[in-house]
C-alpha positions in Angstrom: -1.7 12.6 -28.7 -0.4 11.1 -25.2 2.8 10.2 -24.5 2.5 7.2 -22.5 4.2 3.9 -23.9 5.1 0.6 -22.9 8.2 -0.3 -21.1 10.5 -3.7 -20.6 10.3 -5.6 -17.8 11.2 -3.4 -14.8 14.1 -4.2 -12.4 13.4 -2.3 -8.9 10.9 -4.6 -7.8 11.5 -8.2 -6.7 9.3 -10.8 -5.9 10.4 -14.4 -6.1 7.8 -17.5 -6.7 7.6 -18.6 -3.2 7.0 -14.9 -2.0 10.0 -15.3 0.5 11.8 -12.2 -1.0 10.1 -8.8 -1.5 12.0 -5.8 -2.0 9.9 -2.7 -2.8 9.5 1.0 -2.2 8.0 0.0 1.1 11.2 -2.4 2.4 13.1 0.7 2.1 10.6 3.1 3.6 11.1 1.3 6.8 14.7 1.4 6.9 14.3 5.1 6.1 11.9 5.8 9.0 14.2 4.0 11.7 17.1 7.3 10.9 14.4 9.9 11.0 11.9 8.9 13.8 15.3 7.7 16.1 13.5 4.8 17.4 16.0 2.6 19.9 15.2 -1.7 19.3 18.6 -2.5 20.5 17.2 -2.0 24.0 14.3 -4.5 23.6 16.7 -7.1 22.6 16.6 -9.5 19.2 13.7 -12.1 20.5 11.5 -10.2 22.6 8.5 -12.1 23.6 4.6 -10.8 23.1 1.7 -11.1 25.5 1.3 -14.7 25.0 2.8 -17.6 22.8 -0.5 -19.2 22.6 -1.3 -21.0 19.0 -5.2 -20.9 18.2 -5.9 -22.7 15.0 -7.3 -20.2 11.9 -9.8 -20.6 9.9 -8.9 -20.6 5.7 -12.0 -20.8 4.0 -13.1 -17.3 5.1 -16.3 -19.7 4.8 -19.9 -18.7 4.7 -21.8 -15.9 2.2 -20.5 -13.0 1.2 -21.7 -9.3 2.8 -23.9 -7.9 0.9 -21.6 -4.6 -1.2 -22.4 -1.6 1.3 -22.6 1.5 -1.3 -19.7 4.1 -0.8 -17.0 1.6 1.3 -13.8 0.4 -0.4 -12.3 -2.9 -0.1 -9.5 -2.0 -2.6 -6.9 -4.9 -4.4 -3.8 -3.7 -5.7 -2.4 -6.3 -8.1 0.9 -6.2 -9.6 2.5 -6.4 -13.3 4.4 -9.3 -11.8 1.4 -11.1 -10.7 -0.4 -14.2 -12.2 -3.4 -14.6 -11.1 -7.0 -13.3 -12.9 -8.5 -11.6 -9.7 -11.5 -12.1 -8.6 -13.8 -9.3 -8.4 -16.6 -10.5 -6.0 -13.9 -9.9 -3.2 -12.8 -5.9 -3.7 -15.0 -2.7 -5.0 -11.7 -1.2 -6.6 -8.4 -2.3 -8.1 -5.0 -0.6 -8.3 -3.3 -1.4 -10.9 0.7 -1.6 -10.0 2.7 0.1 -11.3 3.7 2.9 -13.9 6.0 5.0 -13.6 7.2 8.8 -15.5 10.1 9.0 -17.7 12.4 12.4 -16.6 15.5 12.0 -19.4 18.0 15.0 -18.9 15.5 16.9 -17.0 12.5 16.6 -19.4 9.6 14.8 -18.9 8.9 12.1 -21.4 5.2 10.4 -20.5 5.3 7.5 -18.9 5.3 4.1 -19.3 3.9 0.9 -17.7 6.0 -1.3 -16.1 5.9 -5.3 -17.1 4.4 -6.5 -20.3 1.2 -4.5 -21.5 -0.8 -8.3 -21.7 -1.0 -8.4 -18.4 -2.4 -5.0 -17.9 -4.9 -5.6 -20.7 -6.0 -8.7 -18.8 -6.7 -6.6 -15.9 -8.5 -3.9 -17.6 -10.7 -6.0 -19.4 -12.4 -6.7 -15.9 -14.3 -4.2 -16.6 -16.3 -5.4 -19.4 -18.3 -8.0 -17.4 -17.8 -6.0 -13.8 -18.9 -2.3 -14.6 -19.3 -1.2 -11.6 -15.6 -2.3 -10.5 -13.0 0.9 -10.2 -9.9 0.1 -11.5 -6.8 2.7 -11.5 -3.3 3.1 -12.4 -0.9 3.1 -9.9 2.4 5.5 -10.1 5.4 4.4 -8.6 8.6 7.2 -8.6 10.9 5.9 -11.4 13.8 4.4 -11.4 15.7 7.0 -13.3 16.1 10.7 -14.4 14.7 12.4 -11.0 11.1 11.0 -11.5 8.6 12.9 -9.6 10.4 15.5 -7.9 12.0 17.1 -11.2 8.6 16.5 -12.9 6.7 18.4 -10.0 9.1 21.1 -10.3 7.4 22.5 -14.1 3.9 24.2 -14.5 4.3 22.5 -17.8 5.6 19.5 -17.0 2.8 18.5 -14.2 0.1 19.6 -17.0 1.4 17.4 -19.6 1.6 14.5 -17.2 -1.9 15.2 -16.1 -3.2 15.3 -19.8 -1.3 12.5 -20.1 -2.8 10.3 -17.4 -6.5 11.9 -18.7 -5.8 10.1 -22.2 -4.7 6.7 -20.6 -8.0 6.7 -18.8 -10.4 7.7 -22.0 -8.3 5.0 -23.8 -8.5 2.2 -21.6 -12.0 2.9 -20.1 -10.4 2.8 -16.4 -11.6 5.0 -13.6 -8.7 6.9 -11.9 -5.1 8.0 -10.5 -3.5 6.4 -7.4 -0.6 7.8 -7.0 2.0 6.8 -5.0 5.4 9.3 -4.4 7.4 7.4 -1.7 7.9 10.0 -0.5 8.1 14.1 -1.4 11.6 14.9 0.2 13.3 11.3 0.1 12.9 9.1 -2.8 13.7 5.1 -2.0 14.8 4.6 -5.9 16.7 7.1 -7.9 18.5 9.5 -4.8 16.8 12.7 -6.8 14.7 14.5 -3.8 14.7 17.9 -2.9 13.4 19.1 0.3 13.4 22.6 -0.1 10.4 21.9 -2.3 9.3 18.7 -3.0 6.4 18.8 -0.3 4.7 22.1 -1.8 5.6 20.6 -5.5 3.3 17.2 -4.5 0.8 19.6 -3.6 0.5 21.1 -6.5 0.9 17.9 -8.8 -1.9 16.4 -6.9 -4.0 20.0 -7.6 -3.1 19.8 -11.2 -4.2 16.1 -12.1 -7.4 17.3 -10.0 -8.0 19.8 -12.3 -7.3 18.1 -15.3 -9.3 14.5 -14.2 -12.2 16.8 -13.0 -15.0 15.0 -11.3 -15.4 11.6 -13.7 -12.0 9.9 -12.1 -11.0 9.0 -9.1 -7.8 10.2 -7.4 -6.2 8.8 -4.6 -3.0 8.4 -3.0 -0.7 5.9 -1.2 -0.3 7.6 2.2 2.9 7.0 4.8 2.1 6.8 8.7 2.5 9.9 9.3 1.9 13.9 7.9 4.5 15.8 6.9 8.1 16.4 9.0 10.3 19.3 9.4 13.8 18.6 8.2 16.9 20.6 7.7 16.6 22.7 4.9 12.9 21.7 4.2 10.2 19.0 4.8 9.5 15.4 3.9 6.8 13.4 3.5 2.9 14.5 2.3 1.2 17.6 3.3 -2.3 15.6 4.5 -4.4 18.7 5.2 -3.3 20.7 1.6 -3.2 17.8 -0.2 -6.9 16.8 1.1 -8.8 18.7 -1.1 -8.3 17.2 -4.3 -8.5 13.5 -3.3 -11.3 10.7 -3.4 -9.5 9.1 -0.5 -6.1 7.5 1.0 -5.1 4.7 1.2 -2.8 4.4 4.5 0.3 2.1 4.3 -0.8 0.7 7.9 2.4 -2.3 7.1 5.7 -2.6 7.2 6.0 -0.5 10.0 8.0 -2.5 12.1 10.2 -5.8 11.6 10.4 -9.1 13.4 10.1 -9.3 16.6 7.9 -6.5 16.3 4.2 -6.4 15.0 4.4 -4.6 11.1 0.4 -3.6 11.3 -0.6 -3.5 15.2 -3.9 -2.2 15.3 -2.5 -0.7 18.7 1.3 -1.6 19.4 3.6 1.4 21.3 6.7 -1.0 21.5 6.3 -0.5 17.6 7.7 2.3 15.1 4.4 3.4 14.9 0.5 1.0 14.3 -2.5 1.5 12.8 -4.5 4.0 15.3 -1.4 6.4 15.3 -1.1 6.3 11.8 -5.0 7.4 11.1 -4.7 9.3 14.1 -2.1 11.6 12.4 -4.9 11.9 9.6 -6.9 12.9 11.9 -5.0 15.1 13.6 -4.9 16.9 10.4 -8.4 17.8 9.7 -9.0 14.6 7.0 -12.4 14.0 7.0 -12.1 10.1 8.3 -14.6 9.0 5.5 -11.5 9.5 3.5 -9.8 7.0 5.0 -8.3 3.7 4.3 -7.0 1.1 6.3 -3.6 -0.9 4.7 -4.0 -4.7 5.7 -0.4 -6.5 4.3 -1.0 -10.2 3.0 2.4 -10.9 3.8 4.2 -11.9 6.8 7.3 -9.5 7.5 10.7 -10.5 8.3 13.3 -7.8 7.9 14.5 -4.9 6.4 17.6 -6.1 5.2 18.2 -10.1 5.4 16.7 -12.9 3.6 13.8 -13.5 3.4 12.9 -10.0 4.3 9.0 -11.6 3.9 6.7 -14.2 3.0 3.1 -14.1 1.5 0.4 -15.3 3.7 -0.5 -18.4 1.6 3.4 -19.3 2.2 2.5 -18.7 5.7 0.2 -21.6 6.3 2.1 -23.9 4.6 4.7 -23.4 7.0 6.5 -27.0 8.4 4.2 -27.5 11.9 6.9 -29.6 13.4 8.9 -26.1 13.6 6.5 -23.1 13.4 3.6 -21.8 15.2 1.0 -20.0 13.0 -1.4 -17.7 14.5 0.1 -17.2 17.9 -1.7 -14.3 18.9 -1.3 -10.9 20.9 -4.2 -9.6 22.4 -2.9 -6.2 23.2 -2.0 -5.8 19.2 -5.0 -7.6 18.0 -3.0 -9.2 15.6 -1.2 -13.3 14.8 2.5 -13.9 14.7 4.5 -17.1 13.7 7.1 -18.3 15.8 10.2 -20.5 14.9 10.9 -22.8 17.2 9.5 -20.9 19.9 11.3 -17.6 18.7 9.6 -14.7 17.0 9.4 -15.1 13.5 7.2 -13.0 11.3 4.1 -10.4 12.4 1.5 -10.8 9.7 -2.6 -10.9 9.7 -5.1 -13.3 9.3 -9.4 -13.3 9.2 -9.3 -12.6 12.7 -7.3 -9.3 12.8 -9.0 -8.3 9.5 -11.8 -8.5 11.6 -11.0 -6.8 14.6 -9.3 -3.6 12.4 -12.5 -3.3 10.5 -14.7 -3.2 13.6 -12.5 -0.7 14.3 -12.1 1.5 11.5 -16.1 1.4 10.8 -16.5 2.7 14.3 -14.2 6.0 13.6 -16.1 6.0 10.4 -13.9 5.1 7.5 -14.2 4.4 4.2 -12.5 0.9 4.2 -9.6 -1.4 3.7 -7.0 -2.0 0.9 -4.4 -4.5 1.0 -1.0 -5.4 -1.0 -1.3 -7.5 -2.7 -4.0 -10.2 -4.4 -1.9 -12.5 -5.1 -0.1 -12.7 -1.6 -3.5 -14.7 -0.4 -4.4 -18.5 -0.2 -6.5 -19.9 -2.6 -9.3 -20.2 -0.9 -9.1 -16.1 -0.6 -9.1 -16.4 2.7 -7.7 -13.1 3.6 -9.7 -11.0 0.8 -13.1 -12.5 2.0 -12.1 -11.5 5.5 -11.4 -7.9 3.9 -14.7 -7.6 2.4 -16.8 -9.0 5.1 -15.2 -6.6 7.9 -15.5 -3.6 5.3 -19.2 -4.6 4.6 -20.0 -5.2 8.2 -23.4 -3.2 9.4 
């Protein structure tokens, strides 16, 4: 019998109604990534102008017919526990389901449970049953207590159990794979427990193992940083790209939140930035990942900061936006991406149709596999920024 089992309401994630606060994992990666890579913004000073301050109007119908599906690309949704909406699956081939997360009590591994209320994953899963050929998976987030991943990755047994354990949540709920998503071997952004003598290896061999146990019939994927692994003190950080190749289906690339304001979070090509989207594949690249492996993160959020309020702001809060004081869609050519200003100062970086656009021209021409965004519900009802992801990945 599996071990996995439902779980209260989870407290480590925050999103409020209006999508103007958003802490996650992926706030405090960034904050993380300013110590190690030493990057100096004090120099470029707090409101630093882009190329141009022009405002070109955007379209939000993402009108016209849909692509026609384009057999082996992803446009991937991830959709949250805390989200409300029934998604739409004309928009994405797969779904990430977010989160769950492993329970580690005194050192033991326990299963793992599902964060939220179990309705809502139900309501996702049952997609399925009118959209077979729709992937959906189960996300894993590092939890929130008792060591998570790195004292689970640590036991032969322990990584087994939790393989056979995630093979019997599948078969139960007729869903299609594993994303996981360790932020990150050798740091941890939620419980302090990390070890870097040999976290990195550990993932390797976590990720080997649920191979093994998934076999062929299920997807596995993971959520990949911007760059492959570092050297630290002591040990490494981060995910081994080329060991960890292998075993995967593909990655999906966390090409956002990789600056905040006044910088660009998801430049397609930005070097005033902490890092944009053509270094981060590039470091894929650079590490023998077969670029058909390869997804492109697209954030349908606006971001703010690291560490004030609101740190962001979902794109259909974007456009609602009071005119008489911001610019939407001001645009930087060298970045290929829109901004808003606040009364003529920076104010968020975010994307819209247009950059979706450009980044998939782009990322079909390296030959990718596609583009994933977080999250579903961050777009406008008219799904203007899903039909944008779907027509770039379909694009011949």
């Amino acid at each position: 019998m599996s071990t996995f089992k439902k779980i209260p309401l989870f407290k480590g994630r925050i999103l409020s109604n209006n999508g103007n606060k958003f802490r996650s994992n992926r706030d405090i990666n960034y904050r993380m990534k300013q110590w190690f890579t030493a990057v100096a913004f004090v120099a470029l000073g707090m409101f630093a102008a882009c190329d141009s301050d022009d405002y070109e109007t955007g379209i939000r119908s993402g009108g016209g017919s849909l692509a026609e599906k384009i057999d082996g690309r992803v446009a991937l949704a991830y959709v949250t526990y805390y989200g409300t909406s029934v998604p739409n699956p004309d928009y994405f081939t797969h779904l990430n389901y977010a989160f769950a997360e492993p329970v580690v009590d005194n050192g033991v591994y326990k299963g793992f449970v599902l964060q939220g209320d179990e309705s809502r994953f139900q309501q996702i899963a049952a997609l399925k049953k009118s959209n077979p050929d729709l992937k959906i998976c189960i996300s894993f987030t590092n939890s929130t207590t008792g060591g998570g991943f790195s004292v689970l990755a640590k036991s032969d047994a322990y990584r087994k159990a939790f393989a056979n354990d995630c093979k019997a949540f599948l078969q139960e709920w007729g869903i299609d794979g594993v994303d996981m998503d360790w932020e990150f071997p050798g740091l941890t952004w939620s419980t302090g427990v990390y070890d870097v003598a040999v976290d990195v290896a550990n993932h390797v061999l976590l990720m080997a193992q649920l191979r093994e146990t998934l076999g062929s019939k299920y997807l596995l994927t993971y959520a990949g940083y911007c760059n492959d692994k570092q050297a630290v003190a002591g040990g490494s950080r981060y995910i081994d790209i080329a060991a960890v190749a292998p075993y995967v289906d593909f990655v999906n690339i966390m090409t956002y939140d990789l600056d905040e304001a006044p910088h660009h979070q998801s430049g397609l090509e930005y070097p005033a930035g902490v890092s944009d989207c053509k270094r981060a594949v590039q470091a894929y690249l650079d590490a023998g990942m077969d670029p058909n492996k390869l997804v492109l993160g697209v954030p349908f959020y606006g971001r703010r900061s690291f560490s004030t309020s609101p740190g962001a702001i979902n794109y259909k809060d974007i456009i609602k936006l009071d005119q008489q004081s911001y610019k939407i869609d001001n645009w930087d050519a060298a970045a290929s991406v829109p901004y808003v200003t606040y009364n003529g100062q920076y104010y968020c970086g975010y994307d819209n149709d247009k950059s979706i656009a450009l980044k998939g021209e782009w990322l079909l021409a390296k030959g990718m596999k596609g583009m994933m965004y977080w999250d579903y519900d961050g777009d406008d009802a008219a799904g203007t920024l899903r039909k944008a992801v779907w027509q770039a990945v379909m694009s011949k």
